[in-house]
C-alpha positions in Angstrom: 98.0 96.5 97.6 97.4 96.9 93.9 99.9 94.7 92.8 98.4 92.0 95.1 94.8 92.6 93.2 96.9 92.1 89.4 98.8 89.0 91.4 95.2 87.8 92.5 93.3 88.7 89.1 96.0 86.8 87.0 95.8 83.9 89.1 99.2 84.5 90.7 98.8 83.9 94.2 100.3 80.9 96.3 97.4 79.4 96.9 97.2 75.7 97.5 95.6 74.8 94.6 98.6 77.0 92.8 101.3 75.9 94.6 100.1 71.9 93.7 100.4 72.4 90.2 103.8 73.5 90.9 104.6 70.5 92.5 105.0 72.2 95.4 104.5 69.0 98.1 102.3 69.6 101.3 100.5 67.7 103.7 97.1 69.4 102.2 95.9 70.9 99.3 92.4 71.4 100.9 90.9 75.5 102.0 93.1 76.4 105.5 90.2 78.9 106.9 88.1 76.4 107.7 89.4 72.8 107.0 87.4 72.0 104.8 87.5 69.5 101.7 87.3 72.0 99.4 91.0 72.7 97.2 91.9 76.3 98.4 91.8 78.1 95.0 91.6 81.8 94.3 88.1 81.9 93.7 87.5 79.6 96.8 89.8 81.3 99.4 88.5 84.7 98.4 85.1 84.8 97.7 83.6 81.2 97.9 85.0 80.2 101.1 82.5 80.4 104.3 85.0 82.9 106.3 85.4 85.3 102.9 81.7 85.1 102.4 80.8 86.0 105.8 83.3 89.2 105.4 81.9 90.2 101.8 78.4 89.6 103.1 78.9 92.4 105.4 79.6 95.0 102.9 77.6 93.4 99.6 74.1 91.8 100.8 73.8 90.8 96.7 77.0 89.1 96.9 77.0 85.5 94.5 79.1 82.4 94.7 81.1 80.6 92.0 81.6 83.0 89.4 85.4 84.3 89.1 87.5 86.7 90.8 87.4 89.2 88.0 83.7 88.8 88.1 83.4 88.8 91.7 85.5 92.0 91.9 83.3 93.8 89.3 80.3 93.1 91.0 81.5 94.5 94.1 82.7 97.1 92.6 79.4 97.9 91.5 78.1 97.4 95.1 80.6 99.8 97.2 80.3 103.9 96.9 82.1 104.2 93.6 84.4 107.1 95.2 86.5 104.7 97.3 85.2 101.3 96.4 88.0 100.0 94.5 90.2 100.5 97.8 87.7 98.9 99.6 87.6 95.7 97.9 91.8 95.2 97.3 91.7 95.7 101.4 89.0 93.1 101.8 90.8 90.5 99.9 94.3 91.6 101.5 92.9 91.4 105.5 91.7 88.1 103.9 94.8 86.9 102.6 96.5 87.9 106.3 93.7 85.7 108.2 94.5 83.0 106.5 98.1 83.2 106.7 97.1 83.6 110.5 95.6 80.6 110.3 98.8 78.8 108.3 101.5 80.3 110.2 100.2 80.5 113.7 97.1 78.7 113.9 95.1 81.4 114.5 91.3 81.1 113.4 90.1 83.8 111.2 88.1 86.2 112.6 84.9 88.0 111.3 84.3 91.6 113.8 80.9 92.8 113.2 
């Protein structure tokens, strides 16, 4: 899980928007959670995206849009119980990343359990 967090911090993970500049070809560059016309970035998928905001809300009632991962992580961070926080926020972005490759894979709509 903590390599995924450096792969997601340095802006290596296949995310639409990544996989376009590579000139990877697909029928839509645009966020799979919830179709909408939004490119599906980093910063989008995980944090500015209405499904991720709905599961950070949960946990972070202070939480902001539109800033950056790094940033986003750090405020978290500052946000969980400082014990296990850092563990909480790499498996929040990880159950994430699964939902939406749900969603990709199998067309299964993510999910928010309250």
């Amino acid at each position: 899980h903590k390599i995924f967090l450096w792969l997601l911090i340095n802006n290596r993970i296949n995310t639409r928007a990544l996989l376009q500049r590579k000139s990877f070809q697909l029928d839509c560059y645009d966020c799979a959670c919830y179709n909408t016309i939004t490119t599906e970035t980093s910063l989008h998928l995980f944090w500015d995206c209405n499904f991720a905001y709905r599961c950070w809300v949960t946990l972070m009632p202070f939480k902001l849009r539109g800033t950056s991962v790094l940033e986003e992580t750090m405020l978290a961070l500052e946000q969980v119980p400082s014990s296990f926080g850092l563990e909480i926020v790499i498996l929040g972005y990880w159950s994430i990343w699964n939902q939406r490759n749900e969603q990709i894979f199998k067309n299964e709509r993510p999910i928010v359990q309250e």
